[in-house]
N, C-alpha and C positions, 0 to 999 in steps of 0.2 A: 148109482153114485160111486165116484173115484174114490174111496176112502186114501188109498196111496197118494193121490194129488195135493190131498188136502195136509195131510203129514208134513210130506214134506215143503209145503207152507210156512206152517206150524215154526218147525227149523228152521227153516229162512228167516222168519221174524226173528224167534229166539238168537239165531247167529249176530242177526243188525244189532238187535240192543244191544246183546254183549259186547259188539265191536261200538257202539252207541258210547257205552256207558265206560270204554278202556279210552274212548276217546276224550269224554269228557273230565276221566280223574286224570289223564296225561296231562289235558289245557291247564287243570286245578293244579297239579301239582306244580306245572310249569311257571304258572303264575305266582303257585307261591313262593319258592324259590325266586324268580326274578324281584319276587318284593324283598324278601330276605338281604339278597346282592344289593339290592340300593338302599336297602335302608342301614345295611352295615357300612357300604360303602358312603354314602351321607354321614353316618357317624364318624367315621374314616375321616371326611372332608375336613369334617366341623373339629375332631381334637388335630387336624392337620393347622386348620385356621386359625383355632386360636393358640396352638404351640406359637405362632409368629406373632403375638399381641406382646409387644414389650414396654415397660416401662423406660421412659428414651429420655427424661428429661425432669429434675427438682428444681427448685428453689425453696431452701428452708430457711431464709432469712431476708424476707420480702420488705425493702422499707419503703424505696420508692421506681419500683418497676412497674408491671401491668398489672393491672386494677381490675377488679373484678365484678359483674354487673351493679355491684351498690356502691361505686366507686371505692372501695377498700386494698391496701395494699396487703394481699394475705398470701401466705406460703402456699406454693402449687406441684402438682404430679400430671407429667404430661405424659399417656398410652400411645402408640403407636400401633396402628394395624400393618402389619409388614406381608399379610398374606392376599391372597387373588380372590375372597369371595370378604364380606362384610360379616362383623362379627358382633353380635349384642354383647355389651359388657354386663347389662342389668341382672343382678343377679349374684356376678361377682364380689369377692370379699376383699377389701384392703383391712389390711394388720400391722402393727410394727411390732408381735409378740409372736415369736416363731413356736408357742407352745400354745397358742392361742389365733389361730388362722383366720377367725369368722367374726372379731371386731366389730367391723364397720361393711355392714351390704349395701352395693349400690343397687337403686330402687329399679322394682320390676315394673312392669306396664308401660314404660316412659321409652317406647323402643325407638320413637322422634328423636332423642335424646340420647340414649345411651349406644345404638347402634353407629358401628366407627366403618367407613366404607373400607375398602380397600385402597391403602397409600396413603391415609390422610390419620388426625391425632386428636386426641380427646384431650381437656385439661379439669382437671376436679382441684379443687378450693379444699386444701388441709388446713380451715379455720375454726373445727370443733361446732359450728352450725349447720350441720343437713335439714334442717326448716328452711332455711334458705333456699333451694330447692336442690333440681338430679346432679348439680354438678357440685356438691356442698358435703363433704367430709367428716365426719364426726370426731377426729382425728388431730391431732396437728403433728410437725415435723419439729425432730430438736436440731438448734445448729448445732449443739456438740458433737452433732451425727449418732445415726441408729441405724436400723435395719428397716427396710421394707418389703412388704411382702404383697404379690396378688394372686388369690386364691380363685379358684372357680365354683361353680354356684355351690356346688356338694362342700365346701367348707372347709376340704380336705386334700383336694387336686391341686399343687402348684405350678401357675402359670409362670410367674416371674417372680424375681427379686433382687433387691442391692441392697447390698450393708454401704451407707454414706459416712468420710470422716467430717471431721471438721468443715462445717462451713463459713465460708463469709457472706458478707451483706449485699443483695443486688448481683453473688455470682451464682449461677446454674451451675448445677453437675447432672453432665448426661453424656450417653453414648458417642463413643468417637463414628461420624458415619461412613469412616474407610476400613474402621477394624470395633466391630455393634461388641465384642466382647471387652475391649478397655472403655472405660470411664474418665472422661474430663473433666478441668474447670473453663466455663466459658463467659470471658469476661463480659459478653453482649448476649444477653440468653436469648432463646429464639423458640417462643411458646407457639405451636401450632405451625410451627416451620420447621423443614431440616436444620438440623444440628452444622452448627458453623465451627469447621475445627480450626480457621485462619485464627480468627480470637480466642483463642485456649491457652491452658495449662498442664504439664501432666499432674502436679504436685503442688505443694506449698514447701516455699524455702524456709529451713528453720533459722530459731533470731541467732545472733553472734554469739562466739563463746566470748565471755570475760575473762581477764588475765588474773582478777581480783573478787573478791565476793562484795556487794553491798554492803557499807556499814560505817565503824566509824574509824577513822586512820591516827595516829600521834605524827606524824609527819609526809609531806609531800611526797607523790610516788609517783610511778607511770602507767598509767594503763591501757594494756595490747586489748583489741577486737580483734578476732577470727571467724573465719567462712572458708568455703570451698574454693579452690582456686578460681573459676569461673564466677564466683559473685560480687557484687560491689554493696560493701557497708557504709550506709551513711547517718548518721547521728545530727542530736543537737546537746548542750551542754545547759539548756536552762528548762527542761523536762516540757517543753514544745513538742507537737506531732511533729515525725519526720517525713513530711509532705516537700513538696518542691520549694514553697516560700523560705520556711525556715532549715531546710537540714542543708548541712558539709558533707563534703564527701572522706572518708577517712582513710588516710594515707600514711600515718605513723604511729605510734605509741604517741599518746593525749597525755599529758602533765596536768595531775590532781593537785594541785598546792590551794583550794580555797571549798567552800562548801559546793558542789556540784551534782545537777543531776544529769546524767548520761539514757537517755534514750537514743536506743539503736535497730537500725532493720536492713534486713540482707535481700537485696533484688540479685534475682538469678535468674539465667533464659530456661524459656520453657517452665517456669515456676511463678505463684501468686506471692508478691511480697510478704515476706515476714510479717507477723504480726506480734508486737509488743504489747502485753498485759496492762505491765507496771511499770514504769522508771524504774533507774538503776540510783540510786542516794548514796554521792560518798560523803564523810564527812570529816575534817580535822577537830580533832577536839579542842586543840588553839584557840580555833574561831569560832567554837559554841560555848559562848559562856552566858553567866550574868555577874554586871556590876551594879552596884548599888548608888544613884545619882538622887542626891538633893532637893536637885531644883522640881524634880519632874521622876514622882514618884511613879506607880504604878501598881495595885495589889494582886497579889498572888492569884486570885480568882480570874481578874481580866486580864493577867498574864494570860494564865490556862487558855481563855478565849482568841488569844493571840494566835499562840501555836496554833490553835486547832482550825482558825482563817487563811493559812497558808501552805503549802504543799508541803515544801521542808519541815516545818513544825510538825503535821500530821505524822509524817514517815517516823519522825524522832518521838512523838509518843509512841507511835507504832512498835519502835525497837526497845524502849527502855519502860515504857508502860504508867499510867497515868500517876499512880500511886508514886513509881519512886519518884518522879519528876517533882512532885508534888514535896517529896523528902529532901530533894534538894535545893527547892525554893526555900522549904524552914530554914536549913542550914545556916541561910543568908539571911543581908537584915529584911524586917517585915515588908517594905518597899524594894521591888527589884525591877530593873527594866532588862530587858535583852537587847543583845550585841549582837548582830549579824554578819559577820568581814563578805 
């Protein structure tokens, strides 16, 4: 018998496995590694994808734009996927409380629903019912403007956000699509469309200055409007909206000589018209009085009722306050009518 034969055998196996077994923890390692690279690189993708998820488009004062599946007109936030692969939003958080991120969760499981492909936009219903279903917000939007915020699933990761000012009724504000970091007003809003910047604004033009303060005058004066050289001030004189039917356009110092109210609003390019609160109320005290007539009394109580039926009346308790009015009706005899010039 070879005993040396068989030895070195022996070795020869011994070598194989070893070369076997350096073989098979190199495949292992190799594999694990290549899983590591893709699954970072996947993670990579995914905070790549949804860095480009922006909020592209409000409406916080819906009266009668697009309608929402229960036919209701209710304020909207429209997402935009701006990146190359599809991104579930399920999961994520809307806020309007930057100290508070994790609000309102949009619902998981529903990835029919909350998945936004690539190029295309989401819109969710800030109507304060999410029973309503995935697209239903727990939330709503103030026109006086806030902030918004979209968080990611961890509660704590910010994807997007805009602080909105002032809104108006039936106008969108959303991203310019030539320059995604200014924000517009778009008089024709465009839910689940590209953002139209032909119909925009950058701003809202503020109202006219007065030459005068509201109130009440001892004799006739003149009163200046002002604006920016580029805007046009147009008014009406009997506290009418200053729509096309009713307003002037103003061209000089306006002559106060009788009870008058002044509403006024400033159209400028590139800007949303003015918006006027309240009338402007001047008044002569000439021409506010009471006499006392005869034939055709009237008592102090449905006096009060008078004023308070009519716009100028309102404003004049408004300024001098129920009580002393009330003091100078005594004053006079028990029967008073008013005189309005």
């Amino acid at each position: 018998m070879d005993h040396g034969s068989n030895d070195e055998q022996r070795s020869a196996k011994i070598v194989m496995n070893t070369n076997f077994m350096r073989l098979g923890v190199l495949i292992l390692c190799s594999w694990i590694w290549g899983s590591c690279l893709f699954i970072a690189h996947s993670a990579s993708d995914s905070r790549a994808d949804r860095s480009k998820l922006k909020i592209n488009e409000i409406l916080a004062s819906n009266i009668n734009d697009v309608k929402d599946e229960y036919n209701e007109d209710e304020d909207w936030v429209e997402l935009y996927n701006g990146g190359e692969a599809a991104v579930d939003v399920g999961g994520m958080y809307f806020s309007d409380d930057p100290k508070k991120l994790s609000k309102f969760q949009i619902p998981t499981g529903m990835s029919r629903h909350t998945n936004i492909p690539p190029g295309e936009y989401r819109l969710f219903w800030f109507d304060g019912e999410p029973k309503e279903g995935p697209y239903h917000v727990s939330l709503k939007l103030s026109r006086k403007g806030e902030a918004l915020f979209l968080t990611d699933s961890d509660g704590q990761t910010l994807i997007d956000s805009v602080r909105f000012p002032l809104q108006r009724n039936d106008i969108s504000y959303g991203r310019d699509p030539k320059d995604t970091d200014r924000w517009l007003y778009f008089k024709n809003t465009t839910p689940l469309q590209p953002n139209n910047a032909e119909e925009s604004a950058h701003n809202v033009a503020k109202g006219p200055v007065y030459s005068h303060e509201e109130g009440f005058y001892g004799s006739p004066f003149e009163l200046s409007l002002s604006a920016p050289s580029d805007a046009t001030i147009h008014y009406t004189l009997n506290g009418a909206d200053t729509d096309e039917k009713n307003r002037l356009t103003y061209t000089g110092a306006l002559t106060i000589q009788t009870n008058t109210i002044v509403r006024a609003t400033v159209i400028r390019p590139n800007h949303l018209q003015s918006e006027t609160i309240l009338p402007n109320l001047f008044s002569l005290m000439n021409k506010v009085m009471c006499q006392s007539f005869p034939s055709s009394w009237i008592p102090i109580g449905s006096m009060m009722k008078m004023m308070e039926s009519i716009p100028i009346g309102r404003t004049i308790m408004r300024y001098l306050g129920t009580s002393s009015i009330f003091q100078i009706m005594k004053a006079r005899p028990l029967h008073l009518r008013p005189t309005w010039a």
